[in-house]
C-alpha positions as CSV (number, residue, x, y, z in Angstrom):
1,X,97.6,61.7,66.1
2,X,97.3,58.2,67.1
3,X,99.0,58.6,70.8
4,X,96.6,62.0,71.0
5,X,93.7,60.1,70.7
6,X,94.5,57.3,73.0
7,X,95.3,59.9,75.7
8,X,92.1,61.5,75.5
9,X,90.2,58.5,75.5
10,X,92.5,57.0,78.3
11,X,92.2,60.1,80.1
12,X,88.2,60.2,79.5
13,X,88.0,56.1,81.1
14,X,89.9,58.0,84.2
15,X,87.4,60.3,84.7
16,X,84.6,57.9,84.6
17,X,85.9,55.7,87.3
18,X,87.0,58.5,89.3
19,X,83.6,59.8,88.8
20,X,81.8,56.7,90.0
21,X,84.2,56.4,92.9
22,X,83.3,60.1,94.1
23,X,79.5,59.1,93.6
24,X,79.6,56.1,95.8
25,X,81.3,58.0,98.3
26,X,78.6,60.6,98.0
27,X,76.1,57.6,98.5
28,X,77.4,56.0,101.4
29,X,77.6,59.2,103.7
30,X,74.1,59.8,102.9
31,X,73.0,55.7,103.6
32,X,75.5,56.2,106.9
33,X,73.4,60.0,107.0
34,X,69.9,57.8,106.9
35,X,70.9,54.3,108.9
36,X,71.9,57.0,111.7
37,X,68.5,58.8,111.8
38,X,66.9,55.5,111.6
39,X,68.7,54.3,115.0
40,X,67.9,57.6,116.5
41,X,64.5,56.5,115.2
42,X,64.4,53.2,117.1
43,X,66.0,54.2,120.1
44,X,63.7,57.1,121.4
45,X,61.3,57.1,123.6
46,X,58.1,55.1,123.0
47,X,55.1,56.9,122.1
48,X,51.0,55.1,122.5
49,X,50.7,53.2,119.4
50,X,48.5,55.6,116.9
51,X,45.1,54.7,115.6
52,X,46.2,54.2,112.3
53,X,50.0,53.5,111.7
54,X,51.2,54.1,108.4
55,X,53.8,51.9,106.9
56,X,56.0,54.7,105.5
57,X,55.2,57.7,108.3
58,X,55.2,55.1,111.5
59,X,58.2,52.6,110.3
60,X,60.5,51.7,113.4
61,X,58.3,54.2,115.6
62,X,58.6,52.9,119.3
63,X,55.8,52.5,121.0
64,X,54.3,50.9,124.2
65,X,51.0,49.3,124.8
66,X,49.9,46.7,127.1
67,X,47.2,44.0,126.8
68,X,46.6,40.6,127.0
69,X,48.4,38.3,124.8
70,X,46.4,35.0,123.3
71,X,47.4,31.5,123.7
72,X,47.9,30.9,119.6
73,X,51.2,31.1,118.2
74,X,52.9,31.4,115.1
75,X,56.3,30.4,114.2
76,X,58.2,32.4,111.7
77,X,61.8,30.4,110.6
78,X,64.6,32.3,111.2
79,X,68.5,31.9,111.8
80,X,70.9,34.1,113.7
81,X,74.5,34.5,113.9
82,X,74.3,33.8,117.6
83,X,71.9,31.4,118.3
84,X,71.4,29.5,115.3
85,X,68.9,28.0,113.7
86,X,65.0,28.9,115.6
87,X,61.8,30.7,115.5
88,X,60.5,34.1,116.2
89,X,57.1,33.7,117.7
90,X,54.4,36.2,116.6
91,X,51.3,36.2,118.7
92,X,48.0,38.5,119.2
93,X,47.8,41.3,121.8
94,X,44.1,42.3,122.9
95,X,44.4,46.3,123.9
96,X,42.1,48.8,124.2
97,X,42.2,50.0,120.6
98,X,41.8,46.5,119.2
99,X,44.5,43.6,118.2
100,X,47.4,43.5,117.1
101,X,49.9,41.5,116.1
102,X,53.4,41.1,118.7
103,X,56.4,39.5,117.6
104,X,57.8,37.9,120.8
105,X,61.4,37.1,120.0
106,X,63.6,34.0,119.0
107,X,63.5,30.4,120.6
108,X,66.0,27.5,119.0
109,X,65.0,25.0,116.9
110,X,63.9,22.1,119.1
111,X,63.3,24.1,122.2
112,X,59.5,23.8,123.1
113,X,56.6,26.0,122.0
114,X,56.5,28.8,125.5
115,X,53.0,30.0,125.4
116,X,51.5,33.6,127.0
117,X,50.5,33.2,130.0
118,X,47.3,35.0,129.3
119,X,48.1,37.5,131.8
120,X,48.0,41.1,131.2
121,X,51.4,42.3,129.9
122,X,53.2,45.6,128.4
123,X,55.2,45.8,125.8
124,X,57.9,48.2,124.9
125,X,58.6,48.2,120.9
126,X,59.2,49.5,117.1
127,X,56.5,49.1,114.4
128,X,57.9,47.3,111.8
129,X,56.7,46.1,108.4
130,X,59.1,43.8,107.4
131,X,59.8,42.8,103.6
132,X,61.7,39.1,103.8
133,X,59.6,38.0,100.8
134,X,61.6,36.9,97.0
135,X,61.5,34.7,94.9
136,X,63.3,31.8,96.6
137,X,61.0,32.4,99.7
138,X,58.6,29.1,100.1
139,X,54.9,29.9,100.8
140,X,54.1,29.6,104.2
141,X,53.3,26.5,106.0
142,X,49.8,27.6,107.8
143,X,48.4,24.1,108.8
144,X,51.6,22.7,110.0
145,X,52.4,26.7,112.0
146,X,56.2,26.9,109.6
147,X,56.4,30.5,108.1
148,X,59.0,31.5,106.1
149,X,58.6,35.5,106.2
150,X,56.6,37.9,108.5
151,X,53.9,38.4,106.0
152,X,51.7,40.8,108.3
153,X,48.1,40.7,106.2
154,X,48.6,36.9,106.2
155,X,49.0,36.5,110.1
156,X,46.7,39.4,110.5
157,X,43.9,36.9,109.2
158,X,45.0,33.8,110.5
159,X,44.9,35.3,114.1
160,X,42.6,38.4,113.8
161,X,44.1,40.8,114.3
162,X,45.0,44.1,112.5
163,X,48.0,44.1,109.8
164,X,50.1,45.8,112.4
165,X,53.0,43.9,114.1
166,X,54.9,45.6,116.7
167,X,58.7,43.8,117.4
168,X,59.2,44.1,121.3
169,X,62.0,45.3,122.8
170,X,61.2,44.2,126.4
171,X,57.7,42.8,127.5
172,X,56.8,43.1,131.5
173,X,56.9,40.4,133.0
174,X,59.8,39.2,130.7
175,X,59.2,35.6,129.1
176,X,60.9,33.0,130.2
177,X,62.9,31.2,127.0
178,X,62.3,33.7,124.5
179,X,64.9,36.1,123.7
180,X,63.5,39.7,122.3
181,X,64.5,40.4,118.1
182,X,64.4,44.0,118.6
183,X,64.6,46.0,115.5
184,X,68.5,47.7,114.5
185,X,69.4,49.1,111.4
186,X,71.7,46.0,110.8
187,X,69.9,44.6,108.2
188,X,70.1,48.0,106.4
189,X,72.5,47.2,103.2
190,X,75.6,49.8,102.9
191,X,78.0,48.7,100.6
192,X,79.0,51.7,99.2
193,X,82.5,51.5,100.9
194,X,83.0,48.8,99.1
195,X,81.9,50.4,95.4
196,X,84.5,53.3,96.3
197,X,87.1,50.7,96.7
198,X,86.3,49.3,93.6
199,X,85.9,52.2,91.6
200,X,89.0,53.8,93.0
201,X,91.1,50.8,92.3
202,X,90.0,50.5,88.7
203,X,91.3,54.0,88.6
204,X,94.6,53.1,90.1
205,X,94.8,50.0,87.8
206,X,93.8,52.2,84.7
207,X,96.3,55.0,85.5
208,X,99.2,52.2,86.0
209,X,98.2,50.6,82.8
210,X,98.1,53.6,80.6
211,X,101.2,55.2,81.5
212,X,103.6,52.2,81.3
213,X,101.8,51.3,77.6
214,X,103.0,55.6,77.8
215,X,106.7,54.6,78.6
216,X,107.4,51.5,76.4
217,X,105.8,53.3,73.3
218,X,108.3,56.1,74.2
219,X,111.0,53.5,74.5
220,X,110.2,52.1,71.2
221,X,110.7,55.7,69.4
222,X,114.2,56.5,71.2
């Protein structure tokens, strides 16, 4: 009765990994389903930049709009696998339908400040509204220009403009020493290969471990 009940339960740990692995497989072709209809997002063509953009209806819509870009800048910390250590510079566009905010691109640490040349540019991007806010995050520096996250209202205020922050793609005339942060899906988390792995292996592991405890009690008894 004993070896009857082990089997069940054995058989019943099986089915829960087994389980979890087939759910995490589920999972990651639908997060490989969505990251693809997000690039398609990003990549098509740019549309005028609507009157209202909604964070959740207009994220990573591309748009172009052209204005004039003002002299103040602020710098937003960041680090990339390429270039290292730097800043993404976020300035103010004056169009037609009012101003909004522009996130230039990246500049290294040390490199100096490149400011618009006040001329009248276009600018080819996505609509973003980023979230790089936790915990650990520091508050922003505003009197010294350091931010630590893209914190739209925030910049919004300090250079009035609406909370609506477009990341270019290409700007005409391109900047000199600034190199464009589009957005891309990369930052998208998809570890679900992983979880399968995991889950599948613990199912390996447990199947291993249950029949040779299986074979030495059957050893025992001959």
């Amino acid at each position: 009765m004993r070896n009857v009940i082990a089997i069940i339960l054995s058989l019943a740990v099986l089915a829960l990994f087994i389980g979890l692995g087939t759910w995490q497989l589920q999972r990651m072709k639908w997060k490989e389903g969505l990251i693809a209809e997000i690039d398609a997002r990003i990549a098509a063509d740019p549309v005028s930049l609507p009157e209202n953009p909604d964070p959740i209806r207009d994220k990573y819509l591309p748009v172009e709009l052209a204005g004039e870009m003002t002299s103040q800048t602020l710098r937003v910390l960041v680090s990339t696998k390429q270039a290292g250590a730097g800043y993404r510079l976020i300035s103010a566009l004056q169009t037609d339908q009012g101003a909004v905010l522009i996130d230039r691109g990246f500049i290294r640490v040390g490199q100096g400040l490149p400011l618009p040349n006040g001329n009248r540019v276009t600018v080819v991007g996505n609509l973003h509204w980023p979230d790089e806010r936790d915990r650990a995050t520091p508050e922003n520096d505003v009197a010294d220009n350091t931010w630590f996250a893209r914190d739209i209202d925030q910049m919004a205020q300090v250079l009035g403009t609406k909370p609506v922050l477009v990341v270019a793609r290409q700007m005409a005339p391109p900047e000199r020493g600034v190199q464009p942060l589009p957005v891309t899906s990369e930052s998208i988390p998809n570890r679900h290969l992983e979880y399968v792995g995991t889950w599948f292996l613990l199912a390996l592991t447990w199947s291993v471990m249950t029949l040779t405890l299986l074979w030495r009690k059957k050893r025992r008894n001959t």
